[in-house]
PDB file of N, CA, C and O in Angstrom:
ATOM      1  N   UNK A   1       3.112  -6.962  -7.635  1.00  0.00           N
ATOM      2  CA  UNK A   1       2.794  -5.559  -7.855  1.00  0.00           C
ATOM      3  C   UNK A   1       2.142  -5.011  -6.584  1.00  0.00           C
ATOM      4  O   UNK A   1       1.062  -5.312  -6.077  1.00  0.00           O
ATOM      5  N   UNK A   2       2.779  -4.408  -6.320  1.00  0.00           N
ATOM      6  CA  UNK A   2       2.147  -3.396  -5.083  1.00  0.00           C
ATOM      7  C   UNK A   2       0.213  -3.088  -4.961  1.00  0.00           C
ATOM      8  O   UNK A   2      -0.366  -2.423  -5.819  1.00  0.00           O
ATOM      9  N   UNK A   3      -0.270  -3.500  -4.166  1.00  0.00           N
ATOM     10  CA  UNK A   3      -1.818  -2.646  -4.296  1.00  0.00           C
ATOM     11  C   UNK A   3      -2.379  -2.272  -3.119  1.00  0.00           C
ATOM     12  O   UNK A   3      -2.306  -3.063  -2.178  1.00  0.00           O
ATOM     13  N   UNK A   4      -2.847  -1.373  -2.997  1.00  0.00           N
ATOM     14  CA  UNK A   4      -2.769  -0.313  -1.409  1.00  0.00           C
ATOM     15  C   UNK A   4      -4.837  -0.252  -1.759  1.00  0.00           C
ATOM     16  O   UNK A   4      -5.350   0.019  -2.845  1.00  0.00           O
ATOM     17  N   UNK A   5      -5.508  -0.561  -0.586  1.00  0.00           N
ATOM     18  CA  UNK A   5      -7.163  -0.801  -0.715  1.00  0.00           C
ATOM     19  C   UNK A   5      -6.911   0.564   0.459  1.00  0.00           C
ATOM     20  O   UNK A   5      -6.193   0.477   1.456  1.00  0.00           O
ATOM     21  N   UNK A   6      -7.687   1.786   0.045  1.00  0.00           N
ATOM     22  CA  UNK A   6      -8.446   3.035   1.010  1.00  0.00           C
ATOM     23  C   UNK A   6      -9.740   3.012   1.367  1.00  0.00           C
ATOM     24  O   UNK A   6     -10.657   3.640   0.839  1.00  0.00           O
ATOM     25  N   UNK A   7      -9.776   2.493   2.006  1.00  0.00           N
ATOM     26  CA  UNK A   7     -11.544   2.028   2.880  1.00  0.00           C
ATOM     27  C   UNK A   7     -11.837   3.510   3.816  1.00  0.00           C
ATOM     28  O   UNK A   7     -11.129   3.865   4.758  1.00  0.00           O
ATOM     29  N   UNK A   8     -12.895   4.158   3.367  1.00  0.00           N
ATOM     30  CA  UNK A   8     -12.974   5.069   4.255  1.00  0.00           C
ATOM     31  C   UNK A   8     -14.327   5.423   5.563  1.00  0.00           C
ATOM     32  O   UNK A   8     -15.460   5.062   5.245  1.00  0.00           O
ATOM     33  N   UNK A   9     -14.227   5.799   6.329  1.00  0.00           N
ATOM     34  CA  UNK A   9     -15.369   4.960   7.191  1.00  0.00           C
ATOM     35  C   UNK A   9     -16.405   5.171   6.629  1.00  0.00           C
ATOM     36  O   UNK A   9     -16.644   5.722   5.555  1.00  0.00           O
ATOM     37  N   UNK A  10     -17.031   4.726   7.368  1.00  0.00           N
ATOM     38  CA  UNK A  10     -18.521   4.640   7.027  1.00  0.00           C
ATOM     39  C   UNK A  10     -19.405   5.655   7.037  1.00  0.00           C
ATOM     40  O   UNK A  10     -20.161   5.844   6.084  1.00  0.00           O
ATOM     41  N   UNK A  11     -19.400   6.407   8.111  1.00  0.00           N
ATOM     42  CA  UNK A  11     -20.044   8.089   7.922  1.00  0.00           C
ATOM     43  C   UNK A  11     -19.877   8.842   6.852  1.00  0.00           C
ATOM     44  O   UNK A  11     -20.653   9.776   6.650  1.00  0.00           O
ATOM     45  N   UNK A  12     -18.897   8.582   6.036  1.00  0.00           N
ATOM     46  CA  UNK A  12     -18.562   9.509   5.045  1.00  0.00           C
ATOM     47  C   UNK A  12     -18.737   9.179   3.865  1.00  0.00           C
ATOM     48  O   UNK A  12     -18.277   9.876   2.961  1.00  0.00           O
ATOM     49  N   UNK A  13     -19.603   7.784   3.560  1.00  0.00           N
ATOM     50  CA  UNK A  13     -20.241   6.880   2.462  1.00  0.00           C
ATOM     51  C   UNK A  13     -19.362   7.290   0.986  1.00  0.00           C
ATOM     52  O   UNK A  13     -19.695   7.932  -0.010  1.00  0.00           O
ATOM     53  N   UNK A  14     -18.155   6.625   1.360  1.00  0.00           N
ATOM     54  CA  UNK A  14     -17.483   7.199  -0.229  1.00  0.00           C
ATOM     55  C   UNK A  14     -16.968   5.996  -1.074  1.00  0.00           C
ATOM     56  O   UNK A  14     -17.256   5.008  -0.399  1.00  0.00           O
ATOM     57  N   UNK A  15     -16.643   5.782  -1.676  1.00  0.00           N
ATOM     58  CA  UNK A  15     -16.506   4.193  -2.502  1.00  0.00           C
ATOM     59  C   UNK A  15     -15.136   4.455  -2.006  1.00  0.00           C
ATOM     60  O   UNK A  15     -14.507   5.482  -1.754  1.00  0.00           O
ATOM     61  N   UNK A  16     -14.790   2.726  -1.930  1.00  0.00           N
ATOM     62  CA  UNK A  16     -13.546   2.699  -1.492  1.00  0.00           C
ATOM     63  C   UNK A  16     -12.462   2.848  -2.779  1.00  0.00           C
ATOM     64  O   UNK A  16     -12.817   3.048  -3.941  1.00  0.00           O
ATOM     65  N   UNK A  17     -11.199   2.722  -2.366  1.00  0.00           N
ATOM     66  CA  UNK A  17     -10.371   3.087  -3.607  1.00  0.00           C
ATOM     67  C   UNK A  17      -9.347   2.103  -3.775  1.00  0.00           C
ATOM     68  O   UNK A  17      -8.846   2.030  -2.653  1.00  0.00           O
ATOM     69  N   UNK A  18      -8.598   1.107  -4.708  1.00  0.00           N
ATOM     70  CA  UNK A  18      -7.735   0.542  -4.994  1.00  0.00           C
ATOM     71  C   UNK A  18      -7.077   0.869  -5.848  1.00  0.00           C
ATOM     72  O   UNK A  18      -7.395   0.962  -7.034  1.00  0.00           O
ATOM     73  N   UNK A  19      -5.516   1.209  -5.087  1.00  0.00           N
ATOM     74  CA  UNK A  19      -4.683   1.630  -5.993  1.00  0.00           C
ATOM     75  C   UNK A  19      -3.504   0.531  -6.169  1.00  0.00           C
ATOM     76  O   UNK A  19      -3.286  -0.252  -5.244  1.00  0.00           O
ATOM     77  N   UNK A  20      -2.547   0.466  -7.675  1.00  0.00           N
ATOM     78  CA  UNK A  20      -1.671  -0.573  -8.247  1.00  0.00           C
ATOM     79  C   UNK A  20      -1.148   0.298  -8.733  1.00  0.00           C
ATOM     80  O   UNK A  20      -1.503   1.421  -9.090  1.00  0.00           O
ATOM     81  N   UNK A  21       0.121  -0.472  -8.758  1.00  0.00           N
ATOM     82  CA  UNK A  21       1.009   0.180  -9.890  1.00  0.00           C
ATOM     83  C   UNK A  21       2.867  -0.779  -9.793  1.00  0.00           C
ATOM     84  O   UNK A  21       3.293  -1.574  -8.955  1.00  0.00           O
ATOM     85  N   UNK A  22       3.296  -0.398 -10.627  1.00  0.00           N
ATOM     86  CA  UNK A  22       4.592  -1.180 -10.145  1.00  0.00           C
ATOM     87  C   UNK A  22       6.010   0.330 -10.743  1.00  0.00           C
ATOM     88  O   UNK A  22       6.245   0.624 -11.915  1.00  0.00           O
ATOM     89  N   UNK A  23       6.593   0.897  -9.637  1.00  0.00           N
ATOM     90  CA  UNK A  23       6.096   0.708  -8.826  1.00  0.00           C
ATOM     91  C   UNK A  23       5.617   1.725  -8.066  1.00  0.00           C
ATOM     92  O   UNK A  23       5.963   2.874  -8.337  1.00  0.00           O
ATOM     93  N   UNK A  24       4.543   1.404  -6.746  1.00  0.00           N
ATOM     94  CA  UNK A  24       4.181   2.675  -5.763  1.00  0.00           C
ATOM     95  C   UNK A  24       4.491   2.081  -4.539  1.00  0.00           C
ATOM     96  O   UNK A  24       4.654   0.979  -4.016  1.00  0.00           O
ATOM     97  N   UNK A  25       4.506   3.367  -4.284  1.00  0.00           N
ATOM     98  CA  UNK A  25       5.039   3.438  -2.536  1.00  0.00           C
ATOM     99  C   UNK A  25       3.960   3.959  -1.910  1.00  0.00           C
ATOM    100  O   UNK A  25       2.897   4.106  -2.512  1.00  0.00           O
ATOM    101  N   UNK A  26       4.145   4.349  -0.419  1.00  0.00           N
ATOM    102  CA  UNK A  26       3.444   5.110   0.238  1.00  0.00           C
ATOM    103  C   UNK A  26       4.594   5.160   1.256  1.00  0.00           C
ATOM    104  O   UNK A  26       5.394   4.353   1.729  1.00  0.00           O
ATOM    105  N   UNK A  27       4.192   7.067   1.441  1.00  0.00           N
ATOM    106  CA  UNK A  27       4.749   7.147   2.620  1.00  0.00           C
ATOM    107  C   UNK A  27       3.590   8.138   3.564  1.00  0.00           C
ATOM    108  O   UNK A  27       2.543   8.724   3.285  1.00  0.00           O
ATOM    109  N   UNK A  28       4.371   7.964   4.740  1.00  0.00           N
ATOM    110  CA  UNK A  28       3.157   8.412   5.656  1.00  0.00           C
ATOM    111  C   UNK A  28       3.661   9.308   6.461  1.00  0.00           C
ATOM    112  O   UNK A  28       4.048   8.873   7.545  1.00  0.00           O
ATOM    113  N   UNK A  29       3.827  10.939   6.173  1.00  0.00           N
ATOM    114  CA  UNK A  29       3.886  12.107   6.725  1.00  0.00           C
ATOM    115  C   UNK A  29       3.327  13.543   6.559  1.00  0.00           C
ATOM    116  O   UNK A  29       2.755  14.185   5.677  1.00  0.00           O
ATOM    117  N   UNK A  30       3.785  13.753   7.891  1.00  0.00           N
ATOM    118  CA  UNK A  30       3.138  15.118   8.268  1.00  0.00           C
ATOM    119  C   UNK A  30       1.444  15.093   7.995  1.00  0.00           C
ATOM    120  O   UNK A  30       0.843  15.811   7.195  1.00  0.00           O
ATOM    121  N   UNK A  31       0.973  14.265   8.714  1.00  0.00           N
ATOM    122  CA  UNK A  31      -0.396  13.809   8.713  1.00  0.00           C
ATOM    123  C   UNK A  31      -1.034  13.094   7.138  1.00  0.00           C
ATOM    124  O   UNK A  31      -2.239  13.123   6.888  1.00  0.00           O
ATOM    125  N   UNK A  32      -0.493  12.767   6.633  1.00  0.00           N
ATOM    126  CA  UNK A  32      -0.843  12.296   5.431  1.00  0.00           C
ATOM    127  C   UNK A  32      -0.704  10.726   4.938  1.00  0.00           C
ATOM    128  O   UNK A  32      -0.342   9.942   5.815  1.00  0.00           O
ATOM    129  N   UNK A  33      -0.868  10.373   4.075  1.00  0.00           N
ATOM    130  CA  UNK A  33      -0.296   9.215   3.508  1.00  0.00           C
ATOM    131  C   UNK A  33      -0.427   9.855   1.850  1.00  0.00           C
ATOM    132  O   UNK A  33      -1.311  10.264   1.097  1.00  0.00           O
ATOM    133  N   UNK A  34       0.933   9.661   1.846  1.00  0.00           N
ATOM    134  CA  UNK A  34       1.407  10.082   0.105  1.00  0.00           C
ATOM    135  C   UNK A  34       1.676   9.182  -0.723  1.00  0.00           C
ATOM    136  O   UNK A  34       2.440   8.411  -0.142  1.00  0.00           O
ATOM    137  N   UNK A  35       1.433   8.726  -2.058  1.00  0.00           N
ATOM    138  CA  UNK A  35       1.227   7.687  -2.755  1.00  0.00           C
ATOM    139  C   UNK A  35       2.045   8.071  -3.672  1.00  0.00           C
ATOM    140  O   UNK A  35       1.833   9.268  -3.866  1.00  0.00           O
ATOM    141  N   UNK A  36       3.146   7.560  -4.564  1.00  0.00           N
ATOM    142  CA  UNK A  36       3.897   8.124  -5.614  1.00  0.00           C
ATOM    143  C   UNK A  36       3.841   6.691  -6.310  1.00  0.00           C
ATOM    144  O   UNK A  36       3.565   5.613  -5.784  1.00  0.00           O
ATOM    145  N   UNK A  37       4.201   6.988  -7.729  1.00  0.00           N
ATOM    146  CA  UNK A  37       4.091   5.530  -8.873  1.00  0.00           C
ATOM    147  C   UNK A  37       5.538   6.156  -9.896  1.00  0.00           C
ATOM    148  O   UNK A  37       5.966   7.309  -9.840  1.00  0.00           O
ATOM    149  N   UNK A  38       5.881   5.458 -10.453  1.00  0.00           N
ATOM    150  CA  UNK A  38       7.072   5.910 -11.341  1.00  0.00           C
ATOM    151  C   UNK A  38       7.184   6.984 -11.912  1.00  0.00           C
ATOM    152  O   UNK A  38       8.186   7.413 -12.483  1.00  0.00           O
ATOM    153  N   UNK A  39       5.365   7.874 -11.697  1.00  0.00           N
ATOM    154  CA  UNK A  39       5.680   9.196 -12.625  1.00  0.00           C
ATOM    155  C   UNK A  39       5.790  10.461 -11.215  1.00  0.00           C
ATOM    156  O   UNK A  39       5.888  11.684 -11.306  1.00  0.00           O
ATOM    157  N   UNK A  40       5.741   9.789 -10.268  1.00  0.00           N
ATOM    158  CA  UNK A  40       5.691  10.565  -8.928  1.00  0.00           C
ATOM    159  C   UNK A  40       4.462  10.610  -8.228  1.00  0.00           C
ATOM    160  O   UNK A  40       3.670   9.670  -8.303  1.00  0.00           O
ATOM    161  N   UNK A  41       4.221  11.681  -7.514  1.00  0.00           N
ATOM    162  CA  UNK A  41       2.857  11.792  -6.917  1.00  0.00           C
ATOM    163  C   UNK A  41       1.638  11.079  -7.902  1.00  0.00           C
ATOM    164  O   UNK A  41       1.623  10.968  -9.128  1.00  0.00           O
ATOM    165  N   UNK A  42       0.702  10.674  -6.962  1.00  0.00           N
ATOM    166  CA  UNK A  42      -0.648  10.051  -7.352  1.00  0.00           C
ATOM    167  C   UNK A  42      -1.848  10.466  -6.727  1.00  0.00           C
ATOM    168  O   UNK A  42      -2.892  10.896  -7.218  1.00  0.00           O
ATOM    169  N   UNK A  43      -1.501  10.255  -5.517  1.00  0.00           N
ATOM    170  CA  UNK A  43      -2.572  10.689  -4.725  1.00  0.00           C
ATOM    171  C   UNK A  43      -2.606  10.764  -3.295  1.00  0.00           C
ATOM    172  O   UNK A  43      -2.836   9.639  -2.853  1.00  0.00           O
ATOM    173  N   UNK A  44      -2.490  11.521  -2.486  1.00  0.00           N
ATOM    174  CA  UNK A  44      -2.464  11.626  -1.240  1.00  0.00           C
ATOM    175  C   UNK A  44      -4.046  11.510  -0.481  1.00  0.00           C
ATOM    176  O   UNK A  44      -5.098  11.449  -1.119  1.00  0.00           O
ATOM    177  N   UNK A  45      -3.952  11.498   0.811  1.00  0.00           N
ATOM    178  CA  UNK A  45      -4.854  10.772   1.935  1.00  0.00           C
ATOM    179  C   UNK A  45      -4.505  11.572   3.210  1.00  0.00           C
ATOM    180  O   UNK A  45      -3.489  11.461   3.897  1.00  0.00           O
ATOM    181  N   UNK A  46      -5.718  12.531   3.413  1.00  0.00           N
ATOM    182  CA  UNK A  46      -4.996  13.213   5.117  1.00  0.00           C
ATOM    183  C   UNK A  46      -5.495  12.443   6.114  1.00  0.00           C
ATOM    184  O   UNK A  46      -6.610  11.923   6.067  1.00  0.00           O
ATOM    185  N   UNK A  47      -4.689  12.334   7.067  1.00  0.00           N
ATOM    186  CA  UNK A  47      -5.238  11.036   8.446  1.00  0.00           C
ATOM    187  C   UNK A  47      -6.530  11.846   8.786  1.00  0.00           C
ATOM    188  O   UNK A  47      -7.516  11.129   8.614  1.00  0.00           O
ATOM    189  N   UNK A  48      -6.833  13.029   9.186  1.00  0.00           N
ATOM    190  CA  UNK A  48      -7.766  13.316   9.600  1.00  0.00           C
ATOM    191  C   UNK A  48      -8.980  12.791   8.530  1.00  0.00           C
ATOM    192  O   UNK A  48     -10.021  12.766   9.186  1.00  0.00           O
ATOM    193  N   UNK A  49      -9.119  12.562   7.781  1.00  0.00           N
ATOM    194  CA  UNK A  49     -10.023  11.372   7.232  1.00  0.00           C
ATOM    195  C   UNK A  49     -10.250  10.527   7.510  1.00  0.00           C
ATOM    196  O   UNK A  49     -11.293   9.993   7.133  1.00  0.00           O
ATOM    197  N   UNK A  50      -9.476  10.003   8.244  1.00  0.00           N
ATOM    198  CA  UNK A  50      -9.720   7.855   9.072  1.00  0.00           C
ATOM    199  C   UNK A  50      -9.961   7.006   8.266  1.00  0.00           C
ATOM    200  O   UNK A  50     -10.679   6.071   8.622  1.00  0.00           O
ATOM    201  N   UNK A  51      -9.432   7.050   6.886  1.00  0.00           N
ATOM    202  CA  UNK A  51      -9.458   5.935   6.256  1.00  0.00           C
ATOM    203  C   UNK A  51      -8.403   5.434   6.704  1.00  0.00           C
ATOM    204  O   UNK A  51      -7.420   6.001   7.182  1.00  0.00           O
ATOM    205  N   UNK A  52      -8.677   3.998   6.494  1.00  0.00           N
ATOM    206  CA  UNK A  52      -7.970   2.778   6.697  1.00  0.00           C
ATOM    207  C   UNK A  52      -7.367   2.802   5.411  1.00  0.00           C
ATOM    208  O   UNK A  52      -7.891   3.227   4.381  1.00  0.00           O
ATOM    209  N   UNK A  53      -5.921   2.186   5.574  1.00  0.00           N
ATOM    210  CA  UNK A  53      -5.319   1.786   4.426  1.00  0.00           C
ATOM    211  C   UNK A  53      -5.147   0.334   4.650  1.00  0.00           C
ATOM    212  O   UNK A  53      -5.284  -0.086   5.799  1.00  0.00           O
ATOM    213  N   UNK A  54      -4.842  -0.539   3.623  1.00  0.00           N
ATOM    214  CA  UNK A  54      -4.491  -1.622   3.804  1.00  0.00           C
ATOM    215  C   UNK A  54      -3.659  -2.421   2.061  1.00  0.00           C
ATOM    216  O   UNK A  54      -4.084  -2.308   0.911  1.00  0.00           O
ATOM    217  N   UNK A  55      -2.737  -2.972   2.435  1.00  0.00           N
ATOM    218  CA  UNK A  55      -1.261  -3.217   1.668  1.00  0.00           C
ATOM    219  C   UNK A  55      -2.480  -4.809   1.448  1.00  0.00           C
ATOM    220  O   UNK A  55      -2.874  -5.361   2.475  1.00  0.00           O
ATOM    221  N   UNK A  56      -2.886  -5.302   0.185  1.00  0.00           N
ATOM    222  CA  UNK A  56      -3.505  -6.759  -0.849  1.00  0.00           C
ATOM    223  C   UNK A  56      -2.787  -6.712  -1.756  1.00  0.00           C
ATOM    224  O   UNK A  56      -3.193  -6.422  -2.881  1.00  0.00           O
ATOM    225  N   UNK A  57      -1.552  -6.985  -1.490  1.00  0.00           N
ATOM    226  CA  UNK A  57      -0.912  -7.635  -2.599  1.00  0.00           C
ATOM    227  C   UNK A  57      -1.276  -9.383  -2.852  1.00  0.00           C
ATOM    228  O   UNK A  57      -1.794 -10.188  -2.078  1.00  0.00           O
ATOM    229  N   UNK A  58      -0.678  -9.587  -4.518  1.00  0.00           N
ATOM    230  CA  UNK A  58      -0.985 -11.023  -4.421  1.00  0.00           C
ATOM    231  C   UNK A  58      -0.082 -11.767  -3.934  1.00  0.00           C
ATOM    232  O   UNK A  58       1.040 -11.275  -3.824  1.00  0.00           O
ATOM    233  N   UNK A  59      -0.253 -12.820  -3.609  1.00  0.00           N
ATOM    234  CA  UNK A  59       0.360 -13.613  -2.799  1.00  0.00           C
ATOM    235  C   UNK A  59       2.054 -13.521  -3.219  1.00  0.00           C
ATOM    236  O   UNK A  59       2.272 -13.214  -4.391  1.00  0.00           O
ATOM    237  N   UNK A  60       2.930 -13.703  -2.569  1.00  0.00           N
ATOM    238  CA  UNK A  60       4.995 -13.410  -3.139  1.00  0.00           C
ATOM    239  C   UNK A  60       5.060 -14.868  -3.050  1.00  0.00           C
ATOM    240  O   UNK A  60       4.457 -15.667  -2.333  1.00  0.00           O
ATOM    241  N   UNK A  61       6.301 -15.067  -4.327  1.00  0.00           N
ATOM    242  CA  UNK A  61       6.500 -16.414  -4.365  1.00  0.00           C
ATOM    243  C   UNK A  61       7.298 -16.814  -2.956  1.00  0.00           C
ATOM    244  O   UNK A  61       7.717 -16.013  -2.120  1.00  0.00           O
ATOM    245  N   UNK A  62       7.402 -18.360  -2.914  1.00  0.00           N
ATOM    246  CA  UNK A  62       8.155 -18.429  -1.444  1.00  0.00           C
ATOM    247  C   UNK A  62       9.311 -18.105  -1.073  1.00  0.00           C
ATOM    248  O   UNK A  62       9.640 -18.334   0.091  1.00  0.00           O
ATOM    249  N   UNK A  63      10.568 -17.245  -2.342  1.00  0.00           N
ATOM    250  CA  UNK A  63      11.597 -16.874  -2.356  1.00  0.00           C
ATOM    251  C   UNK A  63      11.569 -15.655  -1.375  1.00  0.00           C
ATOM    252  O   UNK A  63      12.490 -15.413  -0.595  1.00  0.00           O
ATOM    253  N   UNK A  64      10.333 -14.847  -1.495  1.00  0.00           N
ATOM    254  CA  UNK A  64      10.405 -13.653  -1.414  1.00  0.00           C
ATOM    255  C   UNK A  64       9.771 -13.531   0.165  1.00  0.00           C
ATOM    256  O   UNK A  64       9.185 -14.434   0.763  1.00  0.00           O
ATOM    257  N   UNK A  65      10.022 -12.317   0.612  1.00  0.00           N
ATOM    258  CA  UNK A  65       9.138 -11.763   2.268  1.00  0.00           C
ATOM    259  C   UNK A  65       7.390 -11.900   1.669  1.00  0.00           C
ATOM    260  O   UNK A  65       6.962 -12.122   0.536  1.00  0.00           O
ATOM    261  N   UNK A  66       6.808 -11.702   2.734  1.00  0.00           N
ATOM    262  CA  UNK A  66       5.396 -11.377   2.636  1.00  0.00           C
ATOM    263  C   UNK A  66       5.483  -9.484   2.549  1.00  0.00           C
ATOM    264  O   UNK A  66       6.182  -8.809   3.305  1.00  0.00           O
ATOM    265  N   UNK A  67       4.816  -9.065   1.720  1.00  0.00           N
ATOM    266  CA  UNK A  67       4.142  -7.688   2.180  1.00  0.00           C
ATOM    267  C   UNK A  67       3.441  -7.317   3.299  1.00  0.00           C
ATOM    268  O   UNK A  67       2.925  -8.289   3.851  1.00  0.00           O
ATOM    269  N   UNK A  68       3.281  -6.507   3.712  1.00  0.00           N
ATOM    270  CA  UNK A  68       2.754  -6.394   5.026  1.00  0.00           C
ATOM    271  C   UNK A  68       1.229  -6.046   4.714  1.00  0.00           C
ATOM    272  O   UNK A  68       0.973  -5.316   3.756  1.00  0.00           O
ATOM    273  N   UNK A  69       0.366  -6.487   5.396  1.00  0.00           N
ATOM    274  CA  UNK A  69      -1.134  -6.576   4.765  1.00  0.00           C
ATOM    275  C   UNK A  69      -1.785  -5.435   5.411  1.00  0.00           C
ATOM    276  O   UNK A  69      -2.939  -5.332   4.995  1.00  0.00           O
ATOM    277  N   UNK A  70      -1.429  -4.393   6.410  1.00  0.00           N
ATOM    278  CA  UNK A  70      -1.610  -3.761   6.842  1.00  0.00           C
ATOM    279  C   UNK A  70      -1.174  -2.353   7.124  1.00  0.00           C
ATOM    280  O   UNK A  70      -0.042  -2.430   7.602  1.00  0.00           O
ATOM    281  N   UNK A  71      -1.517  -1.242   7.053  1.00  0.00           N
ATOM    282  CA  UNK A  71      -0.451   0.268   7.361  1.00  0.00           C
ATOM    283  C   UNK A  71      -0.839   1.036   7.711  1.00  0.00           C
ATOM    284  O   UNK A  71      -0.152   2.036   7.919  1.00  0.00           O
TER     285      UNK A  71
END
């Protein structure tokens, strides 16, 4: 299952956010990162925020690619 961690810096003291779902995407335009789940939009992220995103999925069996742990 997909899970996307939004760490946002530190100046801006905000709890971080973990999002799941099966399935979500993210895509990353026009300054944004856009999050959609099977019912569509979820939640978007403008870069000018500087949160970090980062792709923690659980581990893929060995059939499968790795997710990329990073974005």
């Amino acid at each position: 299952m997909p899970r996307y961690l939004i760490v946002h810096p530190r100046e801006q003291r905000r709890d971080d956010i973990l999002l799941e779902d099966d399935p979500l995407t993210v895509e990353f335009t026009g300054g944004w990162a856009i999050f959609r789940d099977g019912n569509g939009f979820c939640t978007a992220i403008p870069a000018a925020m500087g949160a970090r995103i980062e792709r923690v999925d659980e581990p893929q069996a060995p059939d499968q690619e790795p997710a990329p742990q990073k974005e």
